[in-house]
ZAMARGU-4260 file (C-alpha; in steps of 0.2 Angstrom, whole numbers, plus 5000, padded with zeros to 4 digits):
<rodrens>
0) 5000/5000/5000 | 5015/5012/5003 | 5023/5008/4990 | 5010/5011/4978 | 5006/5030/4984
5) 5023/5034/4983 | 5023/5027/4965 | 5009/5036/4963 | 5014/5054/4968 | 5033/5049/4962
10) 5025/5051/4945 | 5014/5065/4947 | 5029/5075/4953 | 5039/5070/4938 | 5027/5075/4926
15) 5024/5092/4937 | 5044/5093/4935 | 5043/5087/4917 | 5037/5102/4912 | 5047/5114/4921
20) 5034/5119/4933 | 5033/5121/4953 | 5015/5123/4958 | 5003/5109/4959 | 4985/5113/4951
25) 4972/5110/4965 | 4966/5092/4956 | 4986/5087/4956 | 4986/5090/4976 | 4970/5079/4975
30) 4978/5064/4969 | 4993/5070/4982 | 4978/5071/4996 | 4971/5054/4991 | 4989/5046/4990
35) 4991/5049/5007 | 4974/5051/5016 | 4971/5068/5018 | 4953/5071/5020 | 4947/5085/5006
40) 4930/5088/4998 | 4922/5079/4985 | 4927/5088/4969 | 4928/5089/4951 | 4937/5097/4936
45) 4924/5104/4924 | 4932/5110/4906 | 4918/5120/4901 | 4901/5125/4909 | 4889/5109/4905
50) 4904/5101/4914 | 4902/5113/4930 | 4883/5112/4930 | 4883/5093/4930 | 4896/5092/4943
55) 4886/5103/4955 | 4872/5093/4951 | 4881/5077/4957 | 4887/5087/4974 | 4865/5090/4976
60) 4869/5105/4986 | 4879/5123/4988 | 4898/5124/4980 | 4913/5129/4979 | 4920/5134/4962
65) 4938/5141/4961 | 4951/5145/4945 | 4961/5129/4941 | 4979/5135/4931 | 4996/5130/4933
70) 5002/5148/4932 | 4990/5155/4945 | 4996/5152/4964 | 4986/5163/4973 | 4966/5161/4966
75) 4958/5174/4979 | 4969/5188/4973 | 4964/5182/4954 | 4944/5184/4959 | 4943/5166/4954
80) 4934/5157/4969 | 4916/5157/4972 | 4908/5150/4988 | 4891/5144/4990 | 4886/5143/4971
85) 4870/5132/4971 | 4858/5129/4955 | 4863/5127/4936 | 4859/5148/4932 | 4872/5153/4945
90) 4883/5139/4942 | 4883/5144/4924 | 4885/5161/4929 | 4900/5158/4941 | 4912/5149/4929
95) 4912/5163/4917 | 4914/5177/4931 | 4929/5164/4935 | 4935/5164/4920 | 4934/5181/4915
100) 4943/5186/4931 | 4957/5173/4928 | 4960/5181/4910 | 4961/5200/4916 | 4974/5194/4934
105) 4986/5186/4919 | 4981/5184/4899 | 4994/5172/4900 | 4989/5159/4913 | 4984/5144/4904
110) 4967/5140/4914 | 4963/5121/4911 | 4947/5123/4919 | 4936/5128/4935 | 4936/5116/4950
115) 4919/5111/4958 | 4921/5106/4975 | 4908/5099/4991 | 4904/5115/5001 | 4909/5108/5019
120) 4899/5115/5034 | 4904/5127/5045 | 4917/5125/5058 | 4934/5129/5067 | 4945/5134/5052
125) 4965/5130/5054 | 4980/5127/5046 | 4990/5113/5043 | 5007/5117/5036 | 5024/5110/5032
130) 5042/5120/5025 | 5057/5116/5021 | 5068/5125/5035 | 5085/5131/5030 | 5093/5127/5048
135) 5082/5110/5053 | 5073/5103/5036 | 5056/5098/5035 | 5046/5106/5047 | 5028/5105/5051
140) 5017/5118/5054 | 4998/5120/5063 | 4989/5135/5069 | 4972/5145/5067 | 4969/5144/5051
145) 4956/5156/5038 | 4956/5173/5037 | 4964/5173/5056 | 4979/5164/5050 | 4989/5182/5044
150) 4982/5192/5058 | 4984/5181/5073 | 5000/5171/5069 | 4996/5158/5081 | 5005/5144/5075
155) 5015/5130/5081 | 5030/5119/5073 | 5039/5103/5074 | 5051/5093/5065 | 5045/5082/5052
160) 5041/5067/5052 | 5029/5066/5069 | 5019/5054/5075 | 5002/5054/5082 | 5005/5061/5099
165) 5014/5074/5095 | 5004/5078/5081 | 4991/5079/5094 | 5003/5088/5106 | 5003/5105/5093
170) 4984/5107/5099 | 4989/5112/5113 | 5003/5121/5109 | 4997/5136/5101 | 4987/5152/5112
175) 4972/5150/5105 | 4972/5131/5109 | 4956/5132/5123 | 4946/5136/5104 | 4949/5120/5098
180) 4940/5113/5114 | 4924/5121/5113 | 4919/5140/5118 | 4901/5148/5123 | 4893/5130/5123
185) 4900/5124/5107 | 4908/5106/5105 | 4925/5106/5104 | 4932/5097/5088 | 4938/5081/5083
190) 4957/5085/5089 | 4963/5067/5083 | 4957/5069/5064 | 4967/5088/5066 | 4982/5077/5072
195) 4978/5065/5058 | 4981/5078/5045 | 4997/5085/5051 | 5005/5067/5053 | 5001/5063/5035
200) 5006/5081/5029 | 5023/5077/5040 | 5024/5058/5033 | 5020/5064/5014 | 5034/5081/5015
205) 5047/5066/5023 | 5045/5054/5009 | 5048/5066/4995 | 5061/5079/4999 | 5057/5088/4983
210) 5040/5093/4990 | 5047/5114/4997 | 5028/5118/5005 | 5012/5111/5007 | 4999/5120/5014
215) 4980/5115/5020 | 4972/5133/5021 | 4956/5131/5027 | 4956/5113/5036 | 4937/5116/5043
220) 4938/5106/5060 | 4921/5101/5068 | 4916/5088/5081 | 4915/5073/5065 | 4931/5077/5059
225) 4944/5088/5047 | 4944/5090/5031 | 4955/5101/5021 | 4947/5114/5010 | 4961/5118/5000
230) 4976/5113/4995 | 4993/5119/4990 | 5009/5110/4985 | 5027/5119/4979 | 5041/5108/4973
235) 5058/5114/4975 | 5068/5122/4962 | 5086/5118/4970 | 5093/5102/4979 | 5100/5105/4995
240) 5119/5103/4997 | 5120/5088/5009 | 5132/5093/5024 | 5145/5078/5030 | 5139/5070/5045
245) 5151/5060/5059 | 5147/5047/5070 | 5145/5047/5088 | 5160/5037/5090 | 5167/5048/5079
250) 5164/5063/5085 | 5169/5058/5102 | 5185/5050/5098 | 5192/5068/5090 | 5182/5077/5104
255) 5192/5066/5117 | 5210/5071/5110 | 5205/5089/5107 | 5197/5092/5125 | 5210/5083/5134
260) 5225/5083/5123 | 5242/5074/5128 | 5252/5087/5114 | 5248/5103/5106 | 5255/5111/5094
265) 5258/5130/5091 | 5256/5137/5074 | 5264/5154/5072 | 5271/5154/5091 | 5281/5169/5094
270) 5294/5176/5109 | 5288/5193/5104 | 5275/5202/5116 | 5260/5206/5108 | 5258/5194/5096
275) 5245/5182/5095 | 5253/5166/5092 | 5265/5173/5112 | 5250/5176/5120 | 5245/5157/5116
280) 5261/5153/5120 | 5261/5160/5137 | 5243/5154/5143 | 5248/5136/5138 | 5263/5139/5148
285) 5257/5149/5163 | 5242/5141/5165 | 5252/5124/5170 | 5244/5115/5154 | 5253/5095/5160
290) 5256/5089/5141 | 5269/5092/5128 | 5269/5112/5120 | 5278/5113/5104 | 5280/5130/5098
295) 5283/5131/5078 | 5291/5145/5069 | 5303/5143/5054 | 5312/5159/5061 | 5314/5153/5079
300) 5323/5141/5088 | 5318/5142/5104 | 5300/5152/5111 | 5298/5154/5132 | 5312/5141/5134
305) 5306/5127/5124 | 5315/5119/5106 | 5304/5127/5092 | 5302/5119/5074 | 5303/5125/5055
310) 5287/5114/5054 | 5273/5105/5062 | 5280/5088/5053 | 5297/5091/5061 | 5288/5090/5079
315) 5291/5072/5087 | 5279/5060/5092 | 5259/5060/5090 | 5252/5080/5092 | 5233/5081/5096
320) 5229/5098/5095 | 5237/5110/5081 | 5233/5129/5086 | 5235/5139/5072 | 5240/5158/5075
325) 5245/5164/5058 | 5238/5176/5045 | 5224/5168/5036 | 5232/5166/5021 | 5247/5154/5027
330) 5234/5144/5034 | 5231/5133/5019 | 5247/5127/5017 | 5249/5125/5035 | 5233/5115/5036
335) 5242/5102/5022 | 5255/5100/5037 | 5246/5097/5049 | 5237/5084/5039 | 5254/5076/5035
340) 5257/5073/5052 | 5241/5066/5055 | 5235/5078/5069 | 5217/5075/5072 | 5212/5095/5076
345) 5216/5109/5072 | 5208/5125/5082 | 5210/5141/5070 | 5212/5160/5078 | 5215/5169/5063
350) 5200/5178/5055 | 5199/5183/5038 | 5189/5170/5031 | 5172/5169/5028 | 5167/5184/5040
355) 5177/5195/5027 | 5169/5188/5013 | 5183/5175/5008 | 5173/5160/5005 | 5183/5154/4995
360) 5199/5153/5005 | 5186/5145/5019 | 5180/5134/5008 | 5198/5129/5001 | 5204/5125/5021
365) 5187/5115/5025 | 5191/5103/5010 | 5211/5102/5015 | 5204/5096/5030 | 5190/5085/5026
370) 5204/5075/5015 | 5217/5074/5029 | 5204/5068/5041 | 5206/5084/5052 | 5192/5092/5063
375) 5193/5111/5062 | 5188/5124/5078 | 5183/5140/5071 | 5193/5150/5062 | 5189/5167/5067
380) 5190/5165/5088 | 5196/5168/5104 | 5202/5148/5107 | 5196/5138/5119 | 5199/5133/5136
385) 5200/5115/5146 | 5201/5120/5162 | 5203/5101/5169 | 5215/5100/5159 | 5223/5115/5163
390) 5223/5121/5145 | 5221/5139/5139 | 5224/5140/5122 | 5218/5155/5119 | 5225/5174/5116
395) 5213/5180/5132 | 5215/5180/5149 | 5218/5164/5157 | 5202/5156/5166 | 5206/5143/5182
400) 5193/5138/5191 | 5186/5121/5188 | 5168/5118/5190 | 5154/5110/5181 | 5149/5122/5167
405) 5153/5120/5150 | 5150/5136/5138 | 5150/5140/5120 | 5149/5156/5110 | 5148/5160/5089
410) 5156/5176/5096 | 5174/5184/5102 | 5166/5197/5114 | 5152/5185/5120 | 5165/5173/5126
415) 5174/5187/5136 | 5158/5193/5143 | 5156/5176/5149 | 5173/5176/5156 | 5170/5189/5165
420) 5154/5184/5171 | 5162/5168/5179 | 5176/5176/5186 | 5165/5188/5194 | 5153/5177/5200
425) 5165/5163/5206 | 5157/5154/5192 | 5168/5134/5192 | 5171/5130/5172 | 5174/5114/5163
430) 5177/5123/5148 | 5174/5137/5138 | 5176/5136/5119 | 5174/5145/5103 | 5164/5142/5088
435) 5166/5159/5076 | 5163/5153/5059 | 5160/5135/5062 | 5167/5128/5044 | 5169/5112/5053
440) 5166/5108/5073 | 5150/5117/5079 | 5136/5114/5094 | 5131/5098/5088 | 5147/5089/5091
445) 5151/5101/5107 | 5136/5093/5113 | 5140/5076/5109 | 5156/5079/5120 | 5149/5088/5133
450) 5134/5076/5137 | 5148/5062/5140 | 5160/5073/5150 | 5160/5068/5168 | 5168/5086/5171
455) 5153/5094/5164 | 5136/5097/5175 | 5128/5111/5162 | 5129/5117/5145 | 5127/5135/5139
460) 5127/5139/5121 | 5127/5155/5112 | 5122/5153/5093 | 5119/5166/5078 | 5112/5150/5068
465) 5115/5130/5066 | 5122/5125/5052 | 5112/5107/5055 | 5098/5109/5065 | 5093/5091/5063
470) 5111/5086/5071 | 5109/5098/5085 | 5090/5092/5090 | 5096/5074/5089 | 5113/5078/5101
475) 5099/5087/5112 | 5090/5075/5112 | 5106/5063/5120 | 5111/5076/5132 | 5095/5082/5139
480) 5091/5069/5148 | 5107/5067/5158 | 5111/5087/5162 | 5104/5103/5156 | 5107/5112/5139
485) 5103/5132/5139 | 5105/5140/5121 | 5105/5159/5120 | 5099/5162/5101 | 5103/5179/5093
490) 5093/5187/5078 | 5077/5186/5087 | 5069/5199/5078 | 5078/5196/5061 | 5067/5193/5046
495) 5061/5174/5042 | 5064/5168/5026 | 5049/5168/5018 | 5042/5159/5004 | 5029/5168/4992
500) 5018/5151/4987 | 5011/5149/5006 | 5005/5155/5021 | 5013/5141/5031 | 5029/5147/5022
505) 5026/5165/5028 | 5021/5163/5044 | 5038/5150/5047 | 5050/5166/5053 | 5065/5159/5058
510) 5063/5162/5077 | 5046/5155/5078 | 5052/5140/5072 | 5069/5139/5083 | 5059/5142/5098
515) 5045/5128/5095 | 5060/5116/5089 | 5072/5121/5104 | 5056/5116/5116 | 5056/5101/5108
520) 5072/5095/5108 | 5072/5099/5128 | 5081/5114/5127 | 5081/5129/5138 | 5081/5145/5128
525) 5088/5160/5137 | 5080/5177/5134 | 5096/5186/5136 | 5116/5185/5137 | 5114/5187/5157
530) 5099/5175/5159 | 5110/5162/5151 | 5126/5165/5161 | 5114/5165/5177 | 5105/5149/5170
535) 5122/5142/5168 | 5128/5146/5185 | 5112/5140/5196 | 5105/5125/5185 | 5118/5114/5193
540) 5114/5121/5210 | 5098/5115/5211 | 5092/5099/5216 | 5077/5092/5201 | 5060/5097/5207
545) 5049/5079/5210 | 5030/5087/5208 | 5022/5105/5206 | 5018/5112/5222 | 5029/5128/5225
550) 5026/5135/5241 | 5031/5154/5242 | 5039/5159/5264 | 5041/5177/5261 | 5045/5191/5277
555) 5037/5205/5268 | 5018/5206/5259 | 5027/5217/5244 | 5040/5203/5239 | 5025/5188/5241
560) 5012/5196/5228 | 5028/5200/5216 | 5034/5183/5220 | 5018/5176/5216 | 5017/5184/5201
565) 5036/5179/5195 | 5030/5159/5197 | 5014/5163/5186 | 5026/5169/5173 | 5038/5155/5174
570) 5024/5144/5170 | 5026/5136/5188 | 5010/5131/5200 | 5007/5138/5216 | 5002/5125/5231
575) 4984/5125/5236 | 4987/5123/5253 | 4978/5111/5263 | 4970/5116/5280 | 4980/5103/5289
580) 4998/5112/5284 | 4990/5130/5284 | 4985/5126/5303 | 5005/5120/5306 | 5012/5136/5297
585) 5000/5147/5308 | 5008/5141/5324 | 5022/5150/5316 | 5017/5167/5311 | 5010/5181/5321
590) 4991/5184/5321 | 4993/5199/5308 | 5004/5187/5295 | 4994/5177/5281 | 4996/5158/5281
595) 4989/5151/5263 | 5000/5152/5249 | 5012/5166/5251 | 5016/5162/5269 | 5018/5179/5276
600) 5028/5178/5291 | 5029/5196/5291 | 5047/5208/5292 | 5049/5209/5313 | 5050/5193/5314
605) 5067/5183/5322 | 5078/5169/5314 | 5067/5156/5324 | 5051/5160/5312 | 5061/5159/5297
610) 5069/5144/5301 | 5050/5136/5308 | 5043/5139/5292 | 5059/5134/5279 | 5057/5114/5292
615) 5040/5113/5288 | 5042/5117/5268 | 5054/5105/5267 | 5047/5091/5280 | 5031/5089/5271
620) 5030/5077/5254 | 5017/5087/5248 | 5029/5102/5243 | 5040/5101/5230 | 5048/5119/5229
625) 5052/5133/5242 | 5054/5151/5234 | 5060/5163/5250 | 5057/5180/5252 | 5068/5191/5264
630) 5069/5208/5271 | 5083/5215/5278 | 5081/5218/5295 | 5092/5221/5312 | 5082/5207/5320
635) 5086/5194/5306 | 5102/5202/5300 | 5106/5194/5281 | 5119/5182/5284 | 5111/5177/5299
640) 5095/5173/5287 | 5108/5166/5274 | 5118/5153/5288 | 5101/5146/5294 | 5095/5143/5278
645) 5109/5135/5272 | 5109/5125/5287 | 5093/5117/5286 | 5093/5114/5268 | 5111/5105/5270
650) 5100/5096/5284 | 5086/5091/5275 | 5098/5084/5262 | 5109/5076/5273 | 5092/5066/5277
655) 5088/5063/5259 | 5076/5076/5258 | 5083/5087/5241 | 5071/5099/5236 | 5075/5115/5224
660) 5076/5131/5235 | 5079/5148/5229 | 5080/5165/5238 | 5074/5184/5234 | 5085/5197/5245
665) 5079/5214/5250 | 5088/5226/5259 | 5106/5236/5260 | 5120/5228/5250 | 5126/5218/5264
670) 5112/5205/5255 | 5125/5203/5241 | 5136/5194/5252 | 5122/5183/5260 | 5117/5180/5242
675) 5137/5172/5237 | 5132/5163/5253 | 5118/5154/5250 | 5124/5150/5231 | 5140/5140/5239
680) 5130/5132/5250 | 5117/5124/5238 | 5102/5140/5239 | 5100/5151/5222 | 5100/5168/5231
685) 5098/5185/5220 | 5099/5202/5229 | 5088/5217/5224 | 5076/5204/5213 | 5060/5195/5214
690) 5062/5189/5196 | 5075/5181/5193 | 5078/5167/5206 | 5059/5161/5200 | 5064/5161/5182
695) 5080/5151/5189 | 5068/5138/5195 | 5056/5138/5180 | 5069/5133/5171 | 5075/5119/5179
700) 5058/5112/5179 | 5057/5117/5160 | 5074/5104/5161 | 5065/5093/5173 | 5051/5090/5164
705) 5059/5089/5148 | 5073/5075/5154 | 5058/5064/5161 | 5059/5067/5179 | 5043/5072/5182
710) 5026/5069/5173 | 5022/5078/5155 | 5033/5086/5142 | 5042/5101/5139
</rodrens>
């Protein structure tokens, strides 16, 4: 049965192709529809008027009559549909109107007849979408569809192919989703046939590559089913170039040798201060990397102390890591060393490549390298650090302190922002590493690293684009489960690419399908540069959430209701209270507090309260996550607040009892230390801010959820 609708829409396309067209007519999408089960209207082609009239006399009721022409995409802008035609006069009267409309939009359009289609009853209208993505590929769309489809641009997407449940799952993804259940009395409609259709849309778009858009625009969805209204199919015009994909083994084997080298290699070291290739020289050196350095300069002999070499080939012994820090244009040659010597990775500083407009000379390295077996980092970046390994092979400053956060950047000055950042904030790296150009390595095979690393507790990306979204969902997908993966994605606001034949094609901006496609792959996605820094930094501190009850313990009303407000945001769920734990929290708190849900324990109150109140959170099974609110006072000093807090949550977990815990602080800057505190000691603490310790904890639910600790999906 497969085989023979494949055959079937196999040929069509080729005839469609045969004659050098791109657009489907609307009775060619039919034999499409039918191939693969899409529900759509009885219809018929009529070639002339006695045709039309017989047709509508076979539907026994109201129709639709639209332009059929292989040269006419958009038959509403040509005045050739009609809706609700019903009797032979205005039937009659209809085709001509159509015709006549069709001639005047284009004399040239070859109009091989009119379309009579099955008037469907009223109902929900959507749309059911797919595109061809340049980052992830096929991509499936579904939103409200209609007239509401360009105004409202309430649409969801996922890759292609998907199966039933997540098909269904894109119901309930879009804002609009309570319509599709039913509103002022109205049955809601049949969701499984709406899934029905985007599965086969996403089945039908996998099995024939050449297929750029389809596009079901109206799909009228009622409480019997779904039916697509119209149909429209675009063939590409180009085939994609296919990128070369490595293996997991792969990938990790050369990952293994550039992230913990035994011997590196430095390509254009120098003793002269100033340059690149000594400031590379001197982090290697300086920052007590344990393995071989061999410097290489044909005009050296000797750099900081060690024997330099005319060449990399002249360098005994196996070299893991070649770090290049020549002009661009020596690269090349270089690069044919290198792969002479059989070094596995090469980690390119210079810029002038493809950034400058030299593609070629980008292009010209990739495919030195791709012959010689060689995995390229970068060109055009900062280098990368190691810090287990004590490697800095980079120009910048050096970066020490071992922790369990792994972070990536596209760009030079994002990377040392996030230096900063974790020097700053005592932040503990397993590495930080630059991607600029990515000709060759890029977040897809970091990833694959990274989610294997036993150094590494949290990922942090910064991305311009993918090269190969597929690859990256698909590394996602591994990692996830096992440790978070934040991705900050610049050019939100930039411009989609957007194809003319469709609205599915329109509506699929580049953003709006990244963010629906990050979600999906379990990603966390970062608003901002400081969020994922911040994301980065806590994620690890926090122990997974088990269930959905977040309790908010706040000293001051103001901070409880902004509180409140921040986990209504975040997506997270408030705790009804039961009576039996309101009565134990009011034991607690004086009679002009508020017990329910924030506890309001009030400001005046001494450490004892605080401390009270933070047991009882944690004691019972029923809460699953403490947010605290504290106010700077001289009867609660803030590292008094800070030491009893950490105490008891040390305590609890002493006893087993882990629950995620984070911590608003408001009051004079001695907070700030009291926040340091309670972040070494296992509590996300943020001074001056009710905002950002709950989005700390909304995302590592988000991660929670997504890596199946606790019930339903992303």
């Amino acid at each position: 049965m497969a085989e023979d609708r494949t055959a079937k829409v196999r040929a069509l396309l080729d005839a469609v192709r045969a004659e050098g067209r791109t657009a489907l007519t609307a009775p060619e999408g039919k034999v499409i529809a039918d191939a693969y089960g899409v529900a759509v209207p009885g219809e018929e082609l009529a070639r002339d008027v006695d045709e039309a009239v017989a047709a509508a006399a076979r539907f026994g009721g109201p129709v639709v009559m639209k332009i059929v022409s292989p040269d006419i995409l958009h038959k509403t802008d040509a005045g050739g549909v009609v809706v609700g035609v019903e009797g032979a006069a205005d039937v009659r009267a209809a085709f001509c109107r159509i015709v006549e409309n069709a001639r005047a939009y284009d004399p040239r359009a070859r109009v091989e007849g009119v379309q009579v289609q099955e008037l469907l009853p009223r109902g929900q209208e959507v749309i059911v979408g797919a595109v061809t993505d340049p980052t992830f590929g096929k991509v499936v769309a579904f939103g409200l569809g209609g007239v509401l489809v360009e105004v409202l641009k309430d649409v969801t997407f996922r890759l292609a192919p998907v199966d039933a449940d997540e098909a269904l799952s894109m119901l309930g993804s879009i804002r609009s989703a309570e319509i599709l259940s039913g509103v002022r009395g109205q049955e809601g409609v049949d969701r499984w046939a709406v899934a029905e259709q985007i599965r086969r849309v996403s089945e039908l778009v996998t099995d024939f590559p050449e297929i750029a858009e389809v596009d079901l625009n109206p799909v009228i969805a009622t409480p019997q089913g779904a039916v697509a209204a119209d149909i429209r199919v675009l063939l590409s015009t180009e085939t994609p170039k296919k990128r070369r994909r490595y293996s997991r083994e792969e990938i990790l084997t050369s990952m293994r040798r550039l992230m913990q080298p035994r011997s590196v290699a430095v390509i254009g070291a120098s003793n002269e201060s100033g340059k690149i290739g000594n400031s590379v020289m001197r982090n290697l050196v300086d920052g007590g990397f344990a393995g071989e350095i061999h410097p290489v300069n044909p005009k050296a002999d000797d750099i900081l102390g060690r024997k330099a070499y005319k060449s990399v080939t002249d360098v005994p012994g196996e070299v893991d890591v070649a770090v290049f820090a020549i002009p661009a244009r020596f690269v090349a040659a270089a690069l044919e060393e290198v792969g002479r010597k059989r070094i596995p990775n090469a980690v390119l500083i210079p810029s002038g490549f493809a950034e400058t407009g030299e593609h070629a000379l980008q292009a010209e390295i990739v495919a030195i390298a791709e012959r010689n077996g060689i995995r390229l980092l970068g060109p055009n970046i900062y280098g990368y650090y190691s810090t287990w390994q004590d490697l800095c092979a980079t120009f910048c400053t050096p970066y020490d302190v071992k922790g369990g956060v792994a972070l990536t950047s596209q760009s030079g000055g994002i990377g040392m922002a996030i230096l900063g950042f974790a020097r700053t904030t005592k932040t503990g790296v397993s590495a930080i590493v630059g991607l600029g150009n990515k000709s060759d390595l890029d977040e897809d095979d970091l990833l694959t690293w990274f989610g294997e690393d036993s150094h590494t507790e949290c990922i942090a990306m910064h991305l311009e684009d993918l090269k190969d979204g597929r690859a990256f969902v698909e590394a996602a997908r591994e990692t996830v489960p096992k440790k978070p993966v934040v991705v900050l994605k610049a050019g939100r606001t930039a411009a989609g690419a957007k194809a003319a034949g469709s609205h599915t094609g329109a509506l699929a901006g580049d953003d709006a399908v990244y963010d629906d496609i990050l979600r999906q792959a379990g990603v966390i996605r970062a608003p901002g540069l400081n969020d994922m820094l911040e994301y980065a930094r806590a994620l690890p501190v926090l122990p997974a959430p088990r269930g959905d009850n977040v309790v908010i313990i706040t000293g001051a009303g103001g901070s409880g209701v902004l509180l409140s407000d921040a986990v209504t945001d975040n997506g997270l769920s408030l705790m009804e209270i039961p009576p039996d734990l309101d009565a134990a929290f009011r034991e607690f708190i004086p009679p002009f507090g508020a017990a329910g849900n924030p506890v309001d324990i009030t400001g005046g109150e001494p450490p004892s309260t605080y401390e009270a109140t933070i047991r009882l959170g944690l004691e019972d099974p029923r809460v699953h996550a403490l947010v605290l609110g504290y106010w700077h006072t001289i009867v609660t000093p803030p590292m008094v607040f800070a030491e009893l807090t950490a105490r008891v949550v040390a305590e609890f977990r002493e006893r087993g009892v882990s629950k995620p815990v984070v911590a608003s602080l408001a009051g004079d800057v001695e907070v700030e230390e009291a926040c340091q505190y309670l972040f070494e000691h296992g509590v996300v603490a943020y001074p001056y801010t009710t905002e950002r310790p709950v989005a700390v904890l909304g995302a590592k639910y988000r991660w929670a959820r997504a890596a199946g600790l606790m019930g339903g999906g992303s």
